[in-house]
C-alpha positions, 0 to 999 in steps of 0.5 A: 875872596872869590875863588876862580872859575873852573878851568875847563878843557875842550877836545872836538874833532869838529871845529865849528863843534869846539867852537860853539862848545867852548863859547857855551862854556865861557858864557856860563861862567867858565874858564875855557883854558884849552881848545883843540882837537885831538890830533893837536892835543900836546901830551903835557896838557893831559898832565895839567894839575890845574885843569878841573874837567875835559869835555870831549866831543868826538863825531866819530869815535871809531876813528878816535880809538887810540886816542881814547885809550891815551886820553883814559889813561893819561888825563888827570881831570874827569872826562866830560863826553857830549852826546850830541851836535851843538845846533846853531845859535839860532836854532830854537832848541839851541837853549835847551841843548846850552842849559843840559850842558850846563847841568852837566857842567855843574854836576862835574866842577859846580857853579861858576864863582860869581859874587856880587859886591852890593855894598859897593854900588854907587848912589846914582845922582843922574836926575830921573826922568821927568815924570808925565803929565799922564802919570800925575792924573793917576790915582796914587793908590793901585787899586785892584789887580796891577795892570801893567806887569813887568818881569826883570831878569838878572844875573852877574852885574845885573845889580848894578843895572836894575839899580840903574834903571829904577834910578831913572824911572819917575815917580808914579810910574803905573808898573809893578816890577818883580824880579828874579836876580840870581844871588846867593840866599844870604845876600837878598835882604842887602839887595833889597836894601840897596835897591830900596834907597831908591825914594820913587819905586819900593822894594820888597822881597816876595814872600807868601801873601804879599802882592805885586803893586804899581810902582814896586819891586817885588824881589823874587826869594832864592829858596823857593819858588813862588806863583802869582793869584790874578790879583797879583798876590804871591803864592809860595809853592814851597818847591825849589826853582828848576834849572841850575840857578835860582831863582829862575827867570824862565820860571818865574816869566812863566808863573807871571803869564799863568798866574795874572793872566798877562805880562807887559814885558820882560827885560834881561839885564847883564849876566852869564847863561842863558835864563831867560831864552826859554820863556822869553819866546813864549812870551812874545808870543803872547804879545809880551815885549821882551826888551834887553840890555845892550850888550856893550853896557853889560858886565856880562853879555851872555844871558841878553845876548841869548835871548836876543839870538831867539829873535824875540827882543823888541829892543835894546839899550843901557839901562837908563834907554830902557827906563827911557823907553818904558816911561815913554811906552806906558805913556803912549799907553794912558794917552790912547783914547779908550784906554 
């Protein structure tokens, strides 16, 4: 059984400052159980034997000194204090401030409980999409470096979603995938299965030699991080993901960009957290599409919905849309003259 999310508490003395403090918290995973300020705060809270943190921001503590002492001397789960302002949504540093609360967090009551259930992914027996005429005129062997590079980002529920969207592309798509879904290390192999059933893109975990193909997955491994050669090929750095989650998406779009040379596009499917909304920015940057899930199909919105908030998302649908949109963009891009 999974066991259920910490159970966290917010005091802010500032309510839009509680506000963006406790969306912050649910939408990495976390239960926010109680939200008030410190005038509000009812004595037989700071007693609650189920509340596994407080985090406490304060914009004017000298105001707050007695209310200090009370909260020091009563609560019974560790105090969190927050250093700084949370800047808006929207602000480009906005990520960056989410994913230093986050470590703090996990210092604190560790990561949120999130399990995937593999083997209980349906079969998807909607029909693909029609494969183009321009795929059919392609050679059925990739020959030299992959042209068309494609990194997929997932989180909680994004199982579910990549499967989706592989079920619906064709056969013979001109694409070579890799992904970075976070998951524990013992259950790659059976993500790997489960996404293997697919009879048109094969799947494969990225180990040290191996090399990104057209009309591949390439799953990228949890207890390492990996590069790329220009050629596609998969370095194994023998180091561990940055960030709290592994492996990382923002990393891993990075590696991609520096490694090859270039990156078609990126897509970020259902999950908690905010991997992703650093990278992705840079990469659109580039000329990289970034596309991401909608939010009303996600199990869980909050890693889309914070790329999105970076105003670097081109465009977004379910995922049977997004196989729609990215069959139909490769084909506008072999039926360009001079391609």
């Amino acid at each position: 059984m999974t066991p259920p999310a910490a159970r966290i508490g917010v005091i802010a003395d500032d309510t839009l400052q509680g506000h963006l403090l406790s969306t912050a918290i649910r939408g990495q995973g976390y239960q926010v159980v109680i939200s008030t300020d410190p005038e509000n705060l009812a004595a037989h809270w700071l007693d609650d034997s189920d509340l596994d943190l407080w985090v406490v921001d304060l914009s004017r503590e000298d105001r707050w000194q007695h209310f200090l002492d009370r909260l020091l001397e009563g609560a019974r789960a560790p105090l969190l204090f927050c250093d700084g302002q949370a800047p808006p949504r929207n602000a480009a540093h906005y990520p960056r401030w989410e994913r230093r609360l986050l470590s703090k967090l996990l210092d604190y009551v560790g990561p949120p409980a999130l399990q995937e259930r593999l083997q209980s992914l349906p079969p998807d027996t909607r029909a693909p999409i029609p494969e183009p005429r321009e795929f059919r005129d392609l050679p059925r062997q990739d020959q030299g470096h992959p042209r068309r590079v494609w990194v997929l980002g997932a989180s909680l529920g994004g199982p579910a979603a990549v499967k989706r969207f592989l079920d619906s592309l064709p056969e013979h798509l001109p694409v070579a995938f890799v992904l970075a879904q976070h998951i524990d290390p013992g259950f790659l192999g059976t993500l790997r299965q489960v996404l293997d059933r697919n009879p048109s893109i094969r799947c494969r975990i990225g180990d040290d030699g191996s090399r990104l193909c057209h009309g591949e997955v390439l799953l990228a491994p949890v207890d390492q991080a990996i590069r790329f050669h220009s050629d596609g090929r998969v370095v194994a750095t023998g180091n561990r993901w940055e960030g709290p989650y592994a492996p990382s998406i923002d990393q891993l779009m990075t590696h991609v960009l520096e490694g090859i040379g270039h990156c078609a596009g990126a897509i970020l499917f259902s999950g908690m957290g905010n991997d992703g909304a650093i990278a992705a920015p840079r990469l659109a940057a580039s000329g990289t599409m970034v596309w991401a899930q909608s939010t009303d199909t996600c199990a869980a919105s909050s890693q889309p919905d914070s790329v999105r908030e970076t105003g670097c998302v081109s465009y977004s649908g379910s995922p049977e849309q997004l196989a729609g949109q990215l069959v139909e963009q490769v084909r506008r891009e072999l039926s360009a003259p001079g391609r």
